[in-house]
C-alpha beads as a LAMMPS data file, in Angstrom:
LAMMPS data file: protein, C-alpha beads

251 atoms
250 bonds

1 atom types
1 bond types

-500.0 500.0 xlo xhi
-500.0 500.0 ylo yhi
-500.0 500.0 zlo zhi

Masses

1 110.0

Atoms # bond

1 1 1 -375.357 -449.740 177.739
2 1 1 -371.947 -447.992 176.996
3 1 1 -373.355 -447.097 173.517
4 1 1 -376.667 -445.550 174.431
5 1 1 -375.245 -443.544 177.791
6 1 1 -372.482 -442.367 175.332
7 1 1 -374.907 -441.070 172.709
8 1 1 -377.026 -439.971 175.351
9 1 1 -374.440 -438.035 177.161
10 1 1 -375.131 -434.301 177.069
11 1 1 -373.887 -432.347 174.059
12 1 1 -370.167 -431.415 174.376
13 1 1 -368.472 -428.241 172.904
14 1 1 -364.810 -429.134 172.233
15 1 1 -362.970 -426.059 173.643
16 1 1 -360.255 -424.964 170.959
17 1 1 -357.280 -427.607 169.973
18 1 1 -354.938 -428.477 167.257
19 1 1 -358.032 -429.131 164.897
20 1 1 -359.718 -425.684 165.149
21 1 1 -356.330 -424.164 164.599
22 1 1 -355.625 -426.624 161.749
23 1 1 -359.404 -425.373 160.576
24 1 1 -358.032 -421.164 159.845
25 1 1 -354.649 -422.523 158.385
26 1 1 -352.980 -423.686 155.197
27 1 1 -349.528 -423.814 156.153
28 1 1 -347.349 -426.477 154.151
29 1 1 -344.160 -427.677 154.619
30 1 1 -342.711 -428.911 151.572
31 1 1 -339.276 -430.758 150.764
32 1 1 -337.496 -432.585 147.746
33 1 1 -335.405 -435.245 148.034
34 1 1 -333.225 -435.241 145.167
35 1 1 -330.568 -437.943 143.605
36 1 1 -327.250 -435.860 142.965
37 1 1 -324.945 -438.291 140.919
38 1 1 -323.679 -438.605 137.586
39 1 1 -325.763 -440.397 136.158
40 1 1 -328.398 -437.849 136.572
41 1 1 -326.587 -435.079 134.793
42 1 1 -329.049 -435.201 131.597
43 1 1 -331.835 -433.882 134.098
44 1 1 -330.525 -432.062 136.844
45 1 1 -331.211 -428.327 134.806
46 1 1 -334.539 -429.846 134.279
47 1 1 -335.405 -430.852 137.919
48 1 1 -334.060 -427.473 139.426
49 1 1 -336.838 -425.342 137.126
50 1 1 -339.453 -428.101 137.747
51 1 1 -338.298 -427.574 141.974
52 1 1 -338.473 -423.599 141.651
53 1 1 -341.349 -423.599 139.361
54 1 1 -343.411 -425.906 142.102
55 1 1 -342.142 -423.789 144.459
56 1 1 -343.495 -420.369 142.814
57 1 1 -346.707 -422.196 142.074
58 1 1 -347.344 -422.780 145.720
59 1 1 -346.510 -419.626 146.879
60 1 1 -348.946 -417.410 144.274
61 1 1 -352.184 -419.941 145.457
62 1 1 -354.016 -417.474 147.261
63 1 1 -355.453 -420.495 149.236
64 1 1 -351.668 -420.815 151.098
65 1 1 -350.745 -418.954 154.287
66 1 1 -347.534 -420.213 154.683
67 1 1 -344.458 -422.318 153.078
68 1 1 -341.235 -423.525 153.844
69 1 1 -339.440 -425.705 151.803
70 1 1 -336.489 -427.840 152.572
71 1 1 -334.160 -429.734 150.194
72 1 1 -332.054 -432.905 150.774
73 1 1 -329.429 -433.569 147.938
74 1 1 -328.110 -437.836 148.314
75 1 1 -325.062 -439.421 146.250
76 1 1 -323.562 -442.226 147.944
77 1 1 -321.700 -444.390 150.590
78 1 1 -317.712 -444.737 150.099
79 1 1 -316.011 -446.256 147.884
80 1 1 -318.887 -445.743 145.168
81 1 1 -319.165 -441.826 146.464
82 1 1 -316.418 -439.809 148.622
83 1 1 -318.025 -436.939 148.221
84 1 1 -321.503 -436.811 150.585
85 1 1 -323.925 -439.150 151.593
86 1 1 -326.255 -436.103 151.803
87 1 1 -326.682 -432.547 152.097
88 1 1 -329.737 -431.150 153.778
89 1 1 -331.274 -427.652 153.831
90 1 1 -333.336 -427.934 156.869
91 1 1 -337.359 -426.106 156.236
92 1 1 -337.152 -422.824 155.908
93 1 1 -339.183 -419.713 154.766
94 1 1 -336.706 -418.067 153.070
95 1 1 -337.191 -418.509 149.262
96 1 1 -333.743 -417.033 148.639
97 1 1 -332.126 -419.689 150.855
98 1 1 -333.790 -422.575 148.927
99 1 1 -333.412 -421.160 145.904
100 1 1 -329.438 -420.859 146.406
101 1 1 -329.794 -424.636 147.678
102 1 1 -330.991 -425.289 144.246
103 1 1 -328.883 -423.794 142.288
104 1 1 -325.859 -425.032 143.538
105 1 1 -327.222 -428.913 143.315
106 1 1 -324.911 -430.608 140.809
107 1 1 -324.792 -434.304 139.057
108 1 1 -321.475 -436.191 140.244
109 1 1 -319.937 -439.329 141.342
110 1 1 -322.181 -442.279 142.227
111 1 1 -320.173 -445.009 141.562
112 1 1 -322.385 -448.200 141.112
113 1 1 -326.011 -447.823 139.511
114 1 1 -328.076 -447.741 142.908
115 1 1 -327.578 -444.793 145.427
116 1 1 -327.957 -443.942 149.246
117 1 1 -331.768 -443.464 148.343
118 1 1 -332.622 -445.024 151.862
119 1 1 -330.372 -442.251 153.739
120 1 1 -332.244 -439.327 151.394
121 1 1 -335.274 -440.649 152.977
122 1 1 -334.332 -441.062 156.330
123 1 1 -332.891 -437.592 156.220
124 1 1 -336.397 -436.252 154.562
125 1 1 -338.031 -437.911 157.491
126 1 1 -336.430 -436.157 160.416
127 1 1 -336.669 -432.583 159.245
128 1 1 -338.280 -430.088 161.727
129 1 1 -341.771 -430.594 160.296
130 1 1 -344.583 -428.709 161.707
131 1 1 -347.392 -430.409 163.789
132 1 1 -350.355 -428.628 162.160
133 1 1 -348.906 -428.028 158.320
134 1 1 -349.494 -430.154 155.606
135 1 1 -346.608 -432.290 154.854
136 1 1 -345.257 -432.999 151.293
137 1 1 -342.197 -434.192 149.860
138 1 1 -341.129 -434.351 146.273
139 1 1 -338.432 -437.734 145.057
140 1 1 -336.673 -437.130 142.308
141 1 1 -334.460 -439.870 140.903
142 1 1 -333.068 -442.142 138.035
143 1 1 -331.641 -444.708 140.092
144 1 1 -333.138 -447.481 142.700
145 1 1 -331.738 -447.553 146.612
146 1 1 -329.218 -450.565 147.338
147 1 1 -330.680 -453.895 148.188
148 1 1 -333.135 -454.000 145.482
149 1 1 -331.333 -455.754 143.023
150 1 1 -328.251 -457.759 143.034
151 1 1 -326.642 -456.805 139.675
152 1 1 -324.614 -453.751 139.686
153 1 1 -325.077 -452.964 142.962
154 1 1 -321.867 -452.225 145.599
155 1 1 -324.194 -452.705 148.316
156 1 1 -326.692 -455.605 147.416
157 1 1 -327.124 -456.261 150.526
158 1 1 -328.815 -453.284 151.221
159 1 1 -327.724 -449.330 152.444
160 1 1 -324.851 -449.817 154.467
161 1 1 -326.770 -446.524 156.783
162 1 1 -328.185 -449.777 158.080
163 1 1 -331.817 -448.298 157.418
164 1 1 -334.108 -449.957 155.515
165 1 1 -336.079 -447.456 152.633
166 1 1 -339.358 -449.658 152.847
167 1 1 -338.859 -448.494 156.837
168 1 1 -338.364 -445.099 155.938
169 1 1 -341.398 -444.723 153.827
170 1 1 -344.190 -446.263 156.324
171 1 1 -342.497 -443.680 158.624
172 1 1 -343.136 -440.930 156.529
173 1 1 -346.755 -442.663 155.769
174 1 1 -347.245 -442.754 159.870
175 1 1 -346.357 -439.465 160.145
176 1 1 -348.283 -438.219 157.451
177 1 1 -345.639 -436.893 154.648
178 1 1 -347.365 -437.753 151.324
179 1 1 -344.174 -438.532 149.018
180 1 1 -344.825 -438.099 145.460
181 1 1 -342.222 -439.066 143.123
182 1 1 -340.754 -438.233 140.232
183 1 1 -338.651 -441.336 138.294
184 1 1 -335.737 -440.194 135.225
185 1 1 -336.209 -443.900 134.677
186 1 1 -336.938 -446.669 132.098
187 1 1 -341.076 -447.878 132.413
188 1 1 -340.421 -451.477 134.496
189 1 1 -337.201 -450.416 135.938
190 1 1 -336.311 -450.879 139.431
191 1 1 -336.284 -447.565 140.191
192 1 1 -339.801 -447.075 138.798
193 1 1 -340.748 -449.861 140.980
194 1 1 -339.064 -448.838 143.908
195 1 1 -340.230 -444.952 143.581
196 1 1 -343.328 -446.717 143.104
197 1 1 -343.565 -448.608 145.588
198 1 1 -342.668 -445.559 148.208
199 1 1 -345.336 -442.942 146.824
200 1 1 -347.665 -445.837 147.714
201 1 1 -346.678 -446.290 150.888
202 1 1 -347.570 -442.508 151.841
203 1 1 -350.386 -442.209 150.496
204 1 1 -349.178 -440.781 147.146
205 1 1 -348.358 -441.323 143.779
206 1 1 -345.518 -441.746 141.043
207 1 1 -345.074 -439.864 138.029
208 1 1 -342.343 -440.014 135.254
209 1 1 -340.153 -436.363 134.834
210 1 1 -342.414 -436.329 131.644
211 1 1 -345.244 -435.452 133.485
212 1 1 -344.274 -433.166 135.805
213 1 1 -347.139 -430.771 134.735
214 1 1 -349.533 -432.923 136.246
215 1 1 -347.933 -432.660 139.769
216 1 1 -348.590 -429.609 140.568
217 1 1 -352.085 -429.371 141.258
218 1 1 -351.609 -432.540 143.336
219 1 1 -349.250 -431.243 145.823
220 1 1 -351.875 -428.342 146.591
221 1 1 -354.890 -430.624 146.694
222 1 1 -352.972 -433.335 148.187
223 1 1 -351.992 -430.812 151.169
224 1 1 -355.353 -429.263 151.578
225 1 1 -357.083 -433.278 151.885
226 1 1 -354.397 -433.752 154.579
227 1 1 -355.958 -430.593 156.293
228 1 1 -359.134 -431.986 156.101
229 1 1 -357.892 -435.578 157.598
230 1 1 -356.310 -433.919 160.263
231 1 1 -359.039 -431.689 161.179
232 1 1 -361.799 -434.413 161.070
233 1 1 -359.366 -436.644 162.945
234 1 1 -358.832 -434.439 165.789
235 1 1 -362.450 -433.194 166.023
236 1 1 -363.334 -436.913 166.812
237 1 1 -360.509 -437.629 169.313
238 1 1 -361.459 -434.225 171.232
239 1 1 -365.348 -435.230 171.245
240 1 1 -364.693 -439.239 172.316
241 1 1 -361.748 -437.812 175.389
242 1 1 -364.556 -435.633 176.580
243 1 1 -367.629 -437.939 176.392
244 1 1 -365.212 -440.449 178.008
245 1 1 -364.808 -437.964 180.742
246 1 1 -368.427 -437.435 181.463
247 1 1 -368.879 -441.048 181.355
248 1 1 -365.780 -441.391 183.879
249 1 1 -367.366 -438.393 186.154
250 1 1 -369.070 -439.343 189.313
251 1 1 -373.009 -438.598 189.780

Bonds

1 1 1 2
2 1 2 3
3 1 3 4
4 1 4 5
5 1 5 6
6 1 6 7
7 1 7 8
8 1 8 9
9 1 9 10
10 1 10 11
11 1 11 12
12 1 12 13
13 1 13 14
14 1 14 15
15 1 15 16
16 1 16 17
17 1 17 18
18 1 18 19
19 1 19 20
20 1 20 21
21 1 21 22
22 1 22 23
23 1 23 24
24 1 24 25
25 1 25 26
26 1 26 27
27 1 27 28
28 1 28 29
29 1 29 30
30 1 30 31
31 1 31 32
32 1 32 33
33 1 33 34
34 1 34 35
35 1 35 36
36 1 36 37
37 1 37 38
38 1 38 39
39 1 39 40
40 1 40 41
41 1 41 42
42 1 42 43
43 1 43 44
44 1 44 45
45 1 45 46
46 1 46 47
47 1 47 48
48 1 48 49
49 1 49 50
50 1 50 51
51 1 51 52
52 1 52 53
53 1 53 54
54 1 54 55
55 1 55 56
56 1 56 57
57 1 57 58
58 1 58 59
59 1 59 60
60 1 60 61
61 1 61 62
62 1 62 63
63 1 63 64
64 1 64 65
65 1 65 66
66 1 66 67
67 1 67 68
68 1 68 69
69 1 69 70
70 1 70 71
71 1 71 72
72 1 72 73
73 1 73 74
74 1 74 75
75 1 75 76
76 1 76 77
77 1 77 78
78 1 78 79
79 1 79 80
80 1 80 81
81 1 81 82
82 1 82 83
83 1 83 84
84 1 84 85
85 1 85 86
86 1 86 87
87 1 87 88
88 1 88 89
89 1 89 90
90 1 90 91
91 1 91 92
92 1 92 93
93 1 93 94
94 1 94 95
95 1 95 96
96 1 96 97
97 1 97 98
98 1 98 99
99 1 99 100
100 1 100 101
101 1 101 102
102 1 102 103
103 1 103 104
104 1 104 105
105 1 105 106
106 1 106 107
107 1 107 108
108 1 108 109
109 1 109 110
110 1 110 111
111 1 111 112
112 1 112 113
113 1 113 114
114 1 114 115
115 1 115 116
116 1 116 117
117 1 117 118
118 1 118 119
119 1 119 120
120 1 120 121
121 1 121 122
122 1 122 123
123 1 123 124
124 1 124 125
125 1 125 126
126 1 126 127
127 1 127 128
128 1 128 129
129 1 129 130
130 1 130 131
131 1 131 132
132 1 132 133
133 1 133 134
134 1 134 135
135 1 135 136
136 1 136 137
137 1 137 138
138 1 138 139
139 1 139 140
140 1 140 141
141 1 141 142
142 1 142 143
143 1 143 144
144 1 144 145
145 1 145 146
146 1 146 147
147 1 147 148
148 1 148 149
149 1 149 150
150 1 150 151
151 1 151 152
152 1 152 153
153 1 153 154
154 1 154 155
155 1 155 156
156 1 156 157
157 1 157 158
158 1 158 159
159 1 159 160
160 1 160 161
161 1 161 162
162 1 162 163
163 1 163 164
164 1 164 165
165 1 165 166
166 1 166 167
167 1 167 168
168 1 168 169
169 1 169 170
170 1 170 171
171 1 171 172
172 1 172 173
173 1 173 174
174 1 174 175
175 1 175 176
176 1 176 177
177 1 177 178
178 1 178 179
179 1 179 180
180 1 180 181
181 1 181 182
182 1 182 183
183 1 183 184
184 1 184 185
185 1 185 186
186 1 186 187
187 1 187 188
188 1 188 189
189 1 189 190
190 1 190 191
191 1 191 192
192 1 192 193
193 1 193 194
194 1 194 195
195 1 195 196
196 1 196 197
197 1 197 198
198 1 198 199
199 1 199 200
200 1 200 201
201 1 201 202
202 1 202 203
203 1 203 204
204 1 204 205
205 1 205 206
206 1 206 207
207 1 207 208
208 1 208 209
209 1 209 210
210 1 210 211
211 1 211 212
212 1 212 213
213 1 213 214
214 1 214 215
215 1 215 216
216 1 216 217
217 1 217 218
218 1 218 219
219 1 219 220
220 1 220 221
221 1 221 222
222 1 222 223
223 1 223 224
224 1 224 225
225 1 225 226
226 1 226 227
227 1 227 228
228 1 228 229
229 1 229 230
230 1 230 231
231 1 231 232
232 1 232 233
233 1 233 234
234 1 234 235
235 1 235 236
236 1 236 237
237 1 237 238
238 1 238 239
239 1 239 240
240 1 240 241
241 1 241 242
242 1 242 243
243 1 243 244
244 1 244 245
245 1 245 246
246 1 246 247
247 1 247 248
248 1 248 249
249 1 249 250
250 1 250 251
């Protein structure tokens, strides 16, 4: 049978791929995606030292090889925002570029309660990630993304980017980005829900600004399990492509 022949099948080596490499490194790629409007001016000095501090934390594990962080900063669509939709600072390496980026984020505008949450996330999703890092984003909001509810919304009938942030967060699931979040929000709100609802979706989990402290240690776990995954993951493709070839191979 197919079974037995494939057990049966002499012992294959896998030569060296993605997973070995994967194996010797502990590169992570790590980006926030951070609400920029008004209403979040009672946190904003708050998030930047929770952003640098995670930031610093990563980079003094001993366990890391490599980091880049990115940053994407969202407000809104016109008329409720005519200042940006976003602002992105692609992944980088340089700790004095992202640090800068940081700095200079600032609470303005918004217009209407919900923001352009989808087009954070949909910017977040298309950075230059790298194949074999982990991948980890940080949300950091007080406000839901349009379409969620229809009171006090400009855009109820969803981001006028056309994108849909349910969409955007199974893509980032897919593609393995774990998005942990971080809601400035009433318990029940929402935002809460909808934050919620898109750390579940990757894989990851929500946690109120409060509790910050306990995110940390998540982000470097969380990256080295995805190292693990990926490794086992690709171990097992490489081993089934090459029994399948001995199985294919005539004589």
């Amino acid at each position: 049978s197919f079974f037995r022949t494939f057990f049966s099948a002499r012992p294959c080596h896998p030569s060296p791929s993605y997973a070995e490499e994967a194996m010797t490194s502990r590169d992570i790629d790590l980006a926030f995606c951070v609400d920029e409007t008004g209403s979040m001016g009672p946190y904003i000095s708050e998030v930047k030292q929770h952003i640098l501090s995670i930031i610093t934390a990563v980079l003094r594990d001993p366990t890391v090889d490599s980091l880049r962080v990115g940053l994407v900063g969202y407000r809104d669509h016109p008329p409720q925002d005519t200042s940006f939709t976003t602002q992105v600072t692609g992944l980088t390496s340089d700790v004095s570029q992202i640090t800068r980026a940081v700095n200079e984020m600032s609470a303005n505008g918004g217009g209407d309660g919900p923001e352009c949450m989808t087009d954070g996330l949909y910017e977040l999703l298309r950075l230059q990630w790298r194949p074999l890092a982990a991948k980890v984003a940080v949300l950091i909001a007080d406000a839901p993304p349009h379409g969620v509810e229809q009171s006090g919304d400009g855009f109820p009938e969803g981001c006028p980017c056309g994108e849909s942030w349910v969409t955007q967060a199974e893509s980032c699931g897919e593609v393995g980005i774990k998005v942990y979040s971080l809601g400035c929000v009433a318990p029940g709100s929402a935002a809460e829900r909808a934050m919620a609802g898109i750390s579940a979706r990757t894989g990851a989990q929500y946690f109120r600004l409060s509790s910050f402290g306990d995110l940390v240690p998540l982000i470097k776990h969380g990256a080295t399990d995805e190292l693990g995954v990926f490794v086992a993951r690709e171990r097992l493709r490489t081993v089934v492509h090459q029994q399948l070839g001995v199985l294919r191979s005539p004589g």
